[in-house]
N, C-alpha and C positions, 0 to 999 in steps of 0.2 A: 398696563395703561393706568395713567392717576388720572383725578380729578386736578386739575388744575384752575380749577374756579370758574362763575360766572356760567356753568354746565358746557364746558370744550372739553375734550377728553389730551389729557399731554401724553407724551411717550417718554418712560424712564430712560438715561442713558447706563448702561451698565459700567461698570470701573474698569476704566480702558477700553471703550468704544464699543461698538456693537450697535451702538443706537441710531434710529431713523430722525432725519433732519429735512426739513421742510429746503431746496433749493433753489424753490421758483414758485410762484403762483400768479396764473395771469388769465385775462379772459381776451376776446378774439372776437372783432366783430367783421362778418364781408370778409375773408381774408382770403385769396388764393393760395395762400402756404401759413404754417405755424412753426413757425422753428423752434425746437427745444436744446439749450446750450447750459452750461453750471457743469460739465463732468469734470470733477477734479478728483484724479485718481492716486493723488499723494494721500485721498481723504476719506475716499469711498468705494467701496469695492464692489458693491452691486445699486442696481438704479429700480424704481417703480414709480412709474408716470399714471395716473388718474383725467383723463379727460370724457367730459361731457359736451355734445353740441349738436347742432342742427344742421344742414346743407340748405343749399340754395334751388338748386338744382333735382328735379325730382329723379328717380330710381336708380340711384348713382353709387360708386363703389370709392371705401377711403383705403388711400394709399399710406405709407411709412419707407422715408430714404433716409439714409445713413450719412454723416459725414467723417472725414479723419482730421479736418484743420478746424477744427473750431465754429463751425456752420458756414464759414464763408461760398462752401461749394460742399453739393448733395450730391453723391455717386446715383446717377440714373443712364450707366452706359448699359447697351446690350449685355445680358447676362450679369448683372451685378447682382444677381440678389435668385435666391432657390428658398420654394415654403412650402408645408403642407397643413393644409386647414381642415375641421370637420365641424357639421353644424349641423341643427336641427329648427326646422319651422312651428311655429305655433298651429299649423294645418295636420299636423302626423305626420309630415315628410321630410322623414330624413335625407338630407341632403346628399349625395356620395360625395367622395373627397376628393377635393380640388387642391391640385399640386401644380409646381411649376418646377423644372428644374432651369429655368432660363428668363429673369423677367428683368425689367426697368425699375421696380419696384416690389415691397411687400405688400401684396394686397392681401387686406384684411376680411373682404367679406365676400366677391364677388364669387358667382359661382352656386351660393347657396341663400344670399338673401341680398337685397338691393336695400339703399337709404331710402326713405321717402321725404317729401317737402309740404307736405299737407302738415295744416296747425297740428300741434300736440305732436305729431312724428320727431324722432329724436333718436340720437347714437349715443354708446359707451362703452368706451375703449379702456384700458389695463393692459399695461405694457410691462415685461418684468427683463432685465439685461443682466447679469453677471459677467465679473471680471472685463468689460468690453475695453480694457488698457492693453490686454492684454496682444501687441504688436501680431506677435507669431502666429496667435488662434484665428479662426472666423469670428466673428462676433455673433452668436446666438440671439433671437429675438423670441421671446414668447408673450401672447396676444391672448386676451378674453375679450368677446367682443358681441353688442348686442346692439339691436336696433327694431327701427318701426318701420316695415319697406312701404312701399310704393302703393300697395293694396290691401297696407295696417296688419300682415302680418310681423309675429315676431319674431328674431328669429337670435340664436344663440351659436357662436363660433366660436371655438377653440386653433389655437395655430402656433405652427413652430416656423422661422425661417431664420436665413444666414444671409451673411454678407460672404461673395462667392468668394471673394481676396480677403487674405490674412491683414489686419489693419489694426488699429487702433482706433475703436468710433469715439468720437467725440460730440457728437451733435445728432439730433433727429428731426425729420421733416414730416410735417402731416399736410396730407392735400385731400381732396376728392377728385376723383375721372375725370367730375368736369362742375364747374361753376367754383363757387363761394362759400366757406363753410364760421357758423361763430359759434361762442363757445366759452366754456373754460377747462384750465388744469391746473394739477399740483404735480409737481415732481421732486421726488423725493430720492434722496440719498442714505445707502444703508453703510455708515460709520466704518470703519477698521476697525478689528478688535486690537 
């Protein structure tokens, strides 16, 4: 990391790629969905998305869908998507691990801690993808994931899930179970070397 002035911290690119490039940065207010689009895989070989935001809706759970054309359409058929998550509450209980091999979506938290909508209550999400061009494979998803639920505890989630069909993802969906969520993110592209 350099100084690159004015106290932002830049990212070096190394000689012949390697380097992390800003490909979207947007905030999100009231939204039923956030779609995240910019995958260009002649350019980037792994992604990491940074979102912060609040729900509308109190003890509610946020989802992640996948698309292959560009965002125009989010796979949420029966069985499109298999995860497995493990978390811990700020109360000392460990959550057990909530799996799916069969859902409509990747759910990030529910299971071991709920969103809350009371002032100051708040989510954040870290999304990491590799290779996801890649036609022939599933697309892997990995999730860090924290929030303030329903009754102020906090709670901390780790998770792995797939896209159950071999594809090429190009795009990602953020929603919650139910209501409206705002917000922002950065999504970032990791260079070719």
């Amino acid at each position: 990391q350099l100084n690159a002035g004015a106290g932002i911290l830049g990212f070096a690119t190394a000689a012949g790629g390697g380097g992390i490039a800003v490909i979207a940065r947007n905030t999100f207010s009231a939204a039923a969905t956030v779609d995240i689009t910019g995958f260009v895989s002649a350019t980037y070989d792994a992604y990491q998305l940074y979102v912060h935001g609040t729900v509308a809706t109190d003890a509610v759970s946020l989802y992640l869908r996948t698309s292959t054309d560009g965002g125009s359409t989010f796979d949420a058929g029966a069985g499109a998507y298999r995860y497995v998550k493990l978390g811990i509450r700020d109360d000392s209980a460990a959550a057990a691990p909530n799996v799916s091999q069969s859902d409509t979506e990747l759910d990030l938290n529910s299971g071991i801690g709920d969103i809350g909508n009371a002032a100051g209550r708040s989510w954040s999400l870290f999304v990491r993808l590799s290779r996801p061009d890649v036609a022939a494979d599933q697309t892997l998803v990995e999730w860090t994931f924290s929030c303030l639920g329903s009754t102020g505890l906090l709670s901390l989630i780790n998770g792995s899930g797939v896209r159950a069909a071999a594809a090429d993802v190009d795009g990602l969906r953020i929603l919650a179970s139910a209501g409206n969520i705002s917000g922002s993110y950065v999504f970032l592209g990791i260079k070719q070397a």
